[in-house]
C-alpha positions as semicolon CSV with decimal commas, in nm:
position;residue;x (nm);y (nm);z (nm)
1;X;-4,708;5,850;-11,742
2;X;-4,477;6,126;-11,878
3;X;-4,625;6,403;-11,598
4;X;-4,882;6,508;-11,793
5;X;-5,197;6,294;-11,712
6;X;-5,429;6,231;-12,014
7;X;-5,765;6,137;-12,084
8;X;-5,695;5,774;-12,163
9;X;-5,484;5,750;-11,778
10;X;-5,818;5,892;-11,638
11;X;-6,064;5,664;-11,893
12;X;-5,844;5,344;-11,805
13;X;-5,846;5,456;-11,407
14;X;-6,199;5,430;-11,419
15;X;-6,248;5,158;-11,594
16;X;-5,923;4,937;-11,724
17;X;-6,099;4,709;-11,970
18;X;-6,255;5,039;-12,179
19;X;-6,207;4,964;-12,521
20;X;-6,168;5,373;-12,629
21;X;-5,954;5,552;-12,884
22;X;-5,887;5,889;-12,767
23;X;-5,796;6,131;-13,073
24;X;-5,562;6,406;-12,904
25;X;-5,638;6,447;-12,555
26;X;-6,027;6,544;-12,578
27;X;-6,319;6,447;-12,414
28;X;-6,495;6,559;-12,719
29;X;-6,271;6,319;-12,947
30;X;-6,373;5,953;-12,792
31;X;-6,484;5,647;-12,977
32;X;-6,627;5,355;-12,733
33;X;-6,617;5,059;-12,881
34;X;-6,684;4,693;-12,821
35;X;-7,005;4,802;-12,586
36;X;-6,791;4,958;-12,357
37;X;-7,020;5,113;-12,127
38;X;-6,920;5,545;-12,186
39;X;-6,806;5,706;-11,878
40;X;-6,986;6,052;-11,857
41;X;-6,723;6,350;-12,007
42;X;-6,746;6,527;-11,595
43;X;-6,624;6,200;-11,442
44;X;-6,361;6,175;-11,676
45;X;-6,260;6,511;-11,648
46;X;-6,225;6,520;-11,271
47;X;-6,076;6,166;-11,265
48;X;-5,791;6,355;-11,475
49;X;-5,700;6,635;-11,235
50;X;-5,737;6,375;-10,931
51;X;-5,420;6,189;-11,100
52;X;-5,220;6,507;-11,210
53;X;-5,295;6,647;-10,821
54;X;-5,170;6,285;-10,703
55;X;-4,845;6,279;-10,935
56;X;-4,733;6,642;-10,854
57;X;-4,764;6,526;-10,477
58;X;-4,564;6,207;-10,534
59;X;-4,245;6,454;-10,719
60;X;-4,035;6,419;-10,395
61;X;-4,060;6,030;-10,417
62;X;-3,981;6,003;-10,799
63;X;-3,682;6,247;-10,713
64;X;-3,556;6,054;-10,384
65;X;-3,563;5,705;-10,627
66;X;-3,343;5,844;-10,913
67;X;-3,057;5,963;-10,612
68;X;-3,079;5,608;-10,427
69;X;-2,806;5,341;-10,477
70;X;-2,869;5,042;-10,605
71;X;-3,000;4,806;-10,403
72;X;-2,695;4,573;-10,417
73;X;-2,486;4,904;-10,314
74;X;-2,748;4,905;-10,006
75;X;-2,746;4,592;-9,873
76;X;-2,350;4,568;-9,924
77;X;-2,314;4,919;-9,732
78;X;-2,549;4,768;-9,435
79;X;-2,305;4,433;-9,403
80;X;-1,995;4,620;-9,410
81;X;-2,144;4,912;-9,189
82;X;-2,474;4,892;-9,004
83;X;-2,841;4,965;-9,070
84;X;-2,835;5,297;-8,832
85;X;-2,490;5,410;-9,072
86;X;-2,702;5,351;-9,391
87;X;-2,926;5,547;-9,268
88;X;-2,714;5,821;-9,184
89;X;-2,489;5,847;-9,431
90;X;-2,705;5,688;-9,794
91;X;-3,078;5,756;-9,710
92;X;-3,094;6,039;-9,535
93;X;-2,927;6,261;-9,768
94;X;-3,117;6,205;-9,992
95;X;-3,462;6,264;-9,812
96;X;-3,296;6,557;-9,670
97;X;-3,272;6,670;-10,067
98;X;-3,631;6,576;-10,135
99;X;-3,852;6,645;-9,876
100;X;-4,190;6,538;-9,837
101;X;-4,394;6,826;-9,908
């Protein structure tokens, strides 16, 4: 997902086998196929914003990952230096930067 939640996310949330081509990102434009059973257009629709709600939320988390080292870089900074050092001095800079909101 790119950030912007579409109707196939929300379709496949509800139901991941749907067999669906979505043209644009319209309830109005789906095709069921293969007797998949249609999901009514409301249940879509609010399934949609429930995901774009629960990615917003998550920003701080997708933030903190891009900051962290690499593992290796972790676990080679806790043998040379301690757990309660890594903690000080990789991780919580970085949640201090990204808060949880």
């Amino acid at each position: 997902m790119n950030g912007v939640i579409s109707i196939m996310d929300a379709i496949l949330a509800i139901n991941n086998d749907a067999k669906v081509v979505v043209g644009g990102d319209s309830v109005d434009s789906i095709v069921w196929h293969e007797d998949t059973p249609e999901i009514p257009k409301a249940d879509i629709l609010a399934k949609k914003d429930e995901l774009q709600v629960e990615y917003e939320a998550s920003e701080y988390a997708r933030d903190r990952r891009k900051e962290y080292p690499s593992f290796a870089d972790q676990l080679d900074y806790i043998y040379h230096n301690s757990i309660t050092k890594w903690k000080s001095d990789m991780i919580k800079p970085v949640k201090d930067a990204h808060p949880k909101p």
